[in-house]
LOFI-297028 format. One record per residue (C-alpha): chain; residue in three letters; residue number from 0; x, y, z. Coordinates in Angstrom, 3 decimals, decimal comma, m for minus. Example, Ala and Ser with C-alpha at 12.3 -4.5 7.8 and 13.67 -1.06 7.14 Angstrom:
<sites>
chaine residu num xx yy zz
A ala 0 12,300 m4,500 7,800
A ser 1 13,670 m1,060 7,140
</sites>
This chain:
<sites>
chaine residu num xx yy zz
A unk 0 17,491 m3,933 6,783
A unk 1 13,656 m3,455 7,215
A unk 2 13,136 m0,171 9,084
A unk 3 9,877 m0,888 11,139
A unk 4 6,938 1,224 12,700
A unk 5 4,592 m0,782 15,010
A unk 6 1,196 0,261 15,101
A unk 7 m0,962 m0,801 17,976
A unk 8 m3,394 0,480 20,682
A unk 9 m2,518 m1,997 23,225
A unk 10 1,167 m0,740 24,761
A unk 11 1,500 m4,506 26,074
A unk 12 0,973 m5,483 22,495
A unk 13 3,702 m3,159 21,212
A unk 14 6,037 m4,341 23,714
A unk 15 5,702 m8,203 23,013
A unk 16 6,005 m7,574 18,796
A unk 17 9,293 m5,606 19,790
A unk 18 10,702 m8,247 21,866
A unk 19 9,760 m11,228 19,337
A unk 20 11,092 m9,035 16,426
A unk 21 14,429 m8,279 18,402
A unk 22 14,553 m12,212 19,001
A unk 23 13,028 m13,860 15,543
A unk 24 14,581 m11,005 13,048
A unk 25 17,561 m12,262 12,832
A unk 26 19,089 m8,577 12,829
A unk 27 17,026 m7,568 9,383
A unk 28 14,416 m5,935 11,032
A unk 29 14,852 m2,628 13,201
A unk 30 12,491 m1,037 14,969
A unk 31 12,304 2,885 13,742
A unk 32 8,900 4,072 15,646
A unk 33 5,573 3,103 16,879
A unk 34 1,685 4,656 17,364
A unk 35 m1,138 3,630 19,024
A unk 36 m3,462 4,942 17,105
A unk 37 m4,446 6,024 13,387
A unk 38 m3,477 9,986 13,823
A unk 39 m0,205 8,391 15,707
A unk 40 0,298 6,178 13,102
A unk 41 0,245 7,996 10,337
A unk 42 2,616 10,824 12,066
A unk 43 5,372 7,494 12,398
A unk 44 5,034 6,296 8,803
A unk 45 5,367 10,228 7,508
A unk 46 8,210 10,667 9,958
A unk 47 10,669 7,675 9,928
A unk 48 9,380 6,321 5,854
A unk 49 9,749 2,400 7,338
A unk 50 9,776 m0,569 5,227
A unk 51 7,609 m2,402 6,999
A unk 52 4,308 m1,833 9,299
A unk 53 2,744 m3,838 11,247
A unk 54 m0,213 m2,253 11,569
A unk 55 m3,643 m3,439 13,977
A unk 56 m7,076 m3,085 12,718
A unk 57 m8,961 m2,089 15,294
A unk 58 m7,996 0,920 17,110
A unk 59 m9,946 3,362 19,670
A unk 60 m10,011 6,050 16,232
A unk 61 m10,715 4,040 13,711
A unk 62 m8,986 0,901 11,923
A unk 63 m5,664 m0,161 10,159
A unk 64 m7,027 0,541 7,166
A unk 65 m7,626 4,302 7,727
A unk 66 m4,494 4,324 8,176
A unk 67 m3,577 3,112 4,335
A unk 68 m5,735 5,055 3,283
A unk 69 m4,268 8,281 4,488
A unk 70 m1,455 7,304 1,554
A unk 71 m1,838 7,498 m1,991
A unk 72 0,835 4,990 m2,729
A unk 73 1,718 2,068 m0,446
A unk 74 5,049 1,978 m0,768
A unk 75 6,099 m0,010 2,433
A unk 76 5,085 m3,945 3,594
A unk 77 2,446 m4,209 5,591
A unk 78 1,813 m7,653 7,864
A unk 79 m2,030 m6,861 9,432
A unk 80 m2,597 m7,796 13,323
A unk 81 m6,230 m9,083 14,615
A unk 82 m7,763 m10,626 17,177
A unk 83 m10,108 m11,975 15,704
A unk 84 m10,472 m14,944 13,988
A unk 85 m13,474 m14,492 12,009
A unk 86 m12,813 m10,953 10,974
A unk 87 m12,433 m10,551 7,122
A unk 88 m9,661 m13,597 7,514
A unk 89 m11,112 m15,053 3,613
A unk 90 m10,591 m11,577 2,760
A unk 91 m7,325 m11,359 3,431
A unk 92 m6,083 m14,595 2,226
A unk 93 m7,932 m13,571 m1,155
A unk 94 m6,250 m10,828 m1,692
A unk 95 m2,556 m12,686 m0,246
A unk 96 m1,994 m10,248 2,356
A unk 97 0,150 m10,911 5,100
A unk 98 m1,925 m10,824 8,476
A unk 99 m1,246 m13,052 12,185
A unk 100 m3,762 m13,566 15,020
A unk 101 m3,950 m11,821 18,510
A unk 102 m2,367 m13,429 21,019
A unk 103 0,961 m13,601 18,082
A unk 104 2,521 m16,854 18,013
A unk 105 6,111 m16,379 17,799
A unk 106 6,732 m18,917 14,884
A unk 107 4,146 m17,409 12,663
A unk 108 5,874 m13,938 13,008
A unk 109 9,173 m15,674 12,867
A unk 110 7,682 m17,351 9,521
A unk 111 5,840 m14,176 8,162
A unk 112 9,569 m12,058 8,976
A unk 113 11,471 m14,424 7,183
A unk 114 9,184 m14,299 3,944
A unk 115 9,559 m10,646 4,025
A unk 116 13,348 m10,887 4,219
A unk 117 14,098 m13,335 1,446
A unk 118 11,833 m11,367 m0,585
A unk 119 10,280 m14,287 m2,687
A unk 120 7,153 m13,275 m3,684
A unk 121 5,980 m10,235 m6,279
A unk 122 3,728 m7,866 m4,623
A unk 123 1,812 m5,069 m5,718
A unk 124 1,046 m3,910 m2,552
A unk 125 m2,063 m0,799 m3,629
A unk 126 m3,549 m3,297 m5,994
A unk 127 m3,606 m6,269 m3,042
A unk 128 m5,468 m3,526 m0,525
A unk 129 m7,841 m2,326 m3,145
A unk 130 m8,720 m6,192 m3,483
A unk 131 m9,098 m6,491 0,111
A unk 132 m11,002 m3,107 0,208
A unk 133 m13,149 m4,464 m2,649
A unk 134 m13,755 m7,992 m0,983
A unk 135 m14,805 m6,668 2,554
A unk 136 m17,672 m4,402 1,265
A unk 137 m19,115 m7,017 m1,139
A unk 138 m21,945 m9,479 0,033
A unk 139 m19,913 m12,970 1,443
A unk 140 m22,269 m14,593 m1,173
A unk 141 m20,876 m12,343 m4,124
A unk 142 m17,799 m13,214 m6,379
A unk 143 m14,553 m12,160 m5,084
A unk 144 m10,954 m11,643 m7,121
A unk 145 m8,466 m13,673 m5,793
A unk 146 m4,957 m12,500 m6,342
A unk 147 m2,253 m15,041 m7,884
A unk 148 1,119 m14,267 m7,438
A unk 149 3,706 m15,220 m9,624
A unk 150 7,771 m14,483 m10,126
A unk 151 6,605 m11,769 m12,500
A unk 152 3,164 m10,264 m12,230
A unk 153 0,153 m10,544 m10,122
A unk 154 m3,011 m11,549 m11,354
A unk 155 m6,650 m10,935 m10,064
A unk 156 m9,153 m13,944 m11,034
A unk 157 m12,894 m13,636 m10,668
A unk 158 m13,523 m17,076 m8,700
A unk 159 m16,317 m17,774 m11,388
A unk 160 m13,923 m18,031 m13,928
A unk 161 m11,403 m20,575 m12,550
A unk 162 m12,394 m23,810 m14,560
A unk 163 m10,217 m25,884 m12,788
A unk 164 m7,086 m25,997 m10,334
A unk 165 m4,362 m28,494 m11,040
A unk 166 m1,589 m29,590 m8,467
A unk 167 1,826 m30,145 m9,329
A unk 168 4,268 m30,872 m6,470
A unk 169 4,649 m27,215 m5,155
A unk 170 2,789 m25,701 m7,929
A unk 171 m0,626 m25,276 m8,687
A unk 172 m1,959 m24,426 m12,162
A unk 173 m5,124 m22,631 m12,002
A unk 174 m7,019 m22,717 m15,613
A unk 175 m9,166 m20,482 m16,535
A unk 176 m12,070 m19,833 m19,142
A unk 177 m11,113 m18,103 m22,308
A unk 178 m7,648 m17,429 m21,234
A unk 179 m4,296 m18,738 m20,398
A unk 180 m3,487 m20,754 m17,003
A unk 181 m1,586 m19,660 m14,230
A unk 182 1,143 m20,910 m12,173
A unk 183 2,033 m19,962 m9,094
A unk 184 4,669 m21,659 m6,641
A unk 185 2,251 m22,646 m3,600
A unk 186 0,673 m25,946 m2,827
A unk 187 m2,945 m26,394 m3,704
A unk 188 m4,117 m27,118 m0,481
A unk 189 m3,740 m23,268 0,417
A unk 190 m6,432 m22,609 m2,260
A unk 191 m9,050 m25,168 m1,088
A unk 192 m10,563 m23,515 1,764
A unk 193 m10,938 m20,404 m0,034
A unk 194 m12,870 m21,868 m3,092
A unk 195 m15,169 m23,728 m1,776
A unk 196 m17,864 m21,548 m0,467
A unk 197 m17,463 m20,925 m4,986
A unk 198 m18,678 m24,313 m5,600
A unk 199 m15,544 m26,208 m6,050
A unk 200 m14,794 m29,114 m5,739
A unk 201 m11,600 m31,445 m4,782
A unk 202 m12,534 m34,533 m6,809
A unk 203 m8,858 m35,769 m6,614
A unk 204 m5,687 m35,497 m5,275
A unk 205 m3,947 m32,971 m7,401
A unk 206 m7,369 m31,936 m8,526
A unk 207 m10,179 m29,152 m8,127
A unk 208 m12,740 m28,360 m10,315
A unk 209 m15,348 m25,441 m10,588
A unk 210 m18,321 m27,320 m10,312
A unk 211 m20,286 m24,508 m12,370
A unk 212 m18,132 m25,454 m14,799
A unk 213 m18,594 m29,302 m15,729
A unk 214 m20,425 m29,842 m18,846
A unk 215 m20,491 m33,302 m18,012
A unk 216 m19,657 m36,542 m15,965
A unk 217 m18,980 m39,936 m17,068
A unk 218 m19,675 m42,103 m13,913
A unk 219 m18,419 m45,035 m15,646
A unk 220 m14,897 m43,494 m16,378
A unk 221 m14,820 m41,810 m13,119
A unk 222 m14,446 m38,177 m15,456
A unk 223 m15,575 m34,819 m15,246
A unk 224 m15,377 m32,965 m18,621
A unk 225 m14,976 m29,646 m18,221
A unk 226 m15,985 m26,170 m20,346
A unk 227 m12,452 m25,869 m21,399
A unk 228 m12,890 m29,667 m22,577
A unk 229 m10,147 m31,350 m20,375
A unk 230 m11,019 m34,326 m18,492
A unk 231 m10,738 m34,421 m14,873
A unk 232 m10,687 m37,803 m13,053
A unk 233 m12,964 m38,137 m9,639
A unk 234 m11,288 m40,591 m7,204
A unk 235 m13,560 m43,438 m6,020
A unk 236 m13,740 m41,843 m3,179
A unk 237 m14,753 m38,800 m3,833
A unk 238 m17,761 m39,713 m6,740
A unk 239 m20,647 m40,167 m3,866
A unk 240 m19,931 m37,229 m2,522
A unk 241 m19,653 m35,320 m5,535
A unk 242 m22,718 m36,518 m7,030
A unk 243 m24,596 m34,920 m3,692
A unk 244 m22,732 m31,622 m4,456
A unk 245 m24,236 m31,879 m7,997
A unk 246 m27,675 m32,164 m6,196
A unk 247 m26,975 m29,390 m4,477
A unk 248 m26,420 m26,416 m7,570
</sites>
């Protein structure tokens, strides 16, 4: 049973999460104390110790995230609420955070609840923030760590340093210069948004490359060779268009 604090300005807003989580929680979830507010919020995690938070950013005294910070150790789940779109979204999905867009669809709470509940993935939960912390005061042109969760540790990668990214079925191999790859048990297409303002590349299905990173390409063989010295193939496809992004560095 998740014992859950709510933490929200809007008293609508409050409301509606309560009624979805009494519908979608499928009786793991209960609902121990709210705040509207950081002061308020804090006072509810200190007073009822929940498991989980679902915490807004921006409130009329500050933000979500003075809330965290009022704790040394984040020892509770936290699933972030925004309404907006653009705000630090990359950010979070960098750092694998769990976050859902104002107005809440039900399904993606239902989805995000019943993640929580089977308790799949490894999280180090003051090492994910600190990344996120990390990512939103850095310039958006600046590298950024992405976090890489696997059954038994967490990783942070420097984007730079991913030579390549390597699909297979519902894993994706990330390898990486001067060290060993890592798996993690999430499709590749997740990743693909989030790497390419790096300069990668998907030059193939189960394929991205680091574009920074190709010593060299054979336009005969349809092959990138890479720092790492694999060989990459480029579907037909996708050579015009990779020979612009070339043009571009």
């Amino acid at each position: 049973m998740f014992r859950t604090v709510i933490i929200d300005d809007e008293s609508k807003a409050r409301e509606g999460i309560r009624q979805m989580i009494d519908l979608y929680g499928n009786d793991n979830f209960e609902i121990v104390g709210e705040g509207k507010n950081v002061k308020t919020g804090v006072e509810a995690i200190n007073k009822h110790s929940p498991d989980l938070v679902l915490l807004d950013i921006k409130m009329p005294d500050g933000t979500g995230f003075d809330v965290l910070n009022q704790f040394g150790k984040i020892d509770f789940d936290v699933i972030f609420i925004t309404a907006f779109e653009e705000y630090a979204i990359k950010a979070f999905k960098f750092s694998a955070l769990d976050y859902i867009l104002k107005p809440i669809d039900p399904e993606e709470l239902q989805k995000t609840l019943e993640k929580l509940a089977n308790g799949q993935e490894k999280k180090d939960l003051n090492l994910q923030f600190q990344n996120l912390m990390d990512a939103l005061q850095q310039n958006p042109s600046e590298d950024k760590k992405l976090v890489l969760k696997t059954n038994s540790s967490i990783h942070l990668v420097e984007a730079r340093k991913i030579v390549r990214v390597q699909s297979d079925r519902n894993y994706t191999k990330f390898y990486r210069i001067d060290d060993e790859p890592i798996t993690v048990s999430q499709s590749m297409i997740k990743f693909e948004p989030l790497l390419e303002e790096y300069d990668f590349f998907r030059v193939h299905q189960s394929h991205i490359i680091n574009l920074r990173r190709v010593k060299k390409y054979l336009k005969d063989e349809y092959m990138c060779i890479m720092e790492d010295k694999s060989q990459v193939p480029v579907s037909w496809r996708k050579k015009d268009t990779l020979l612009k992004k070339f043009a571009e560095l």
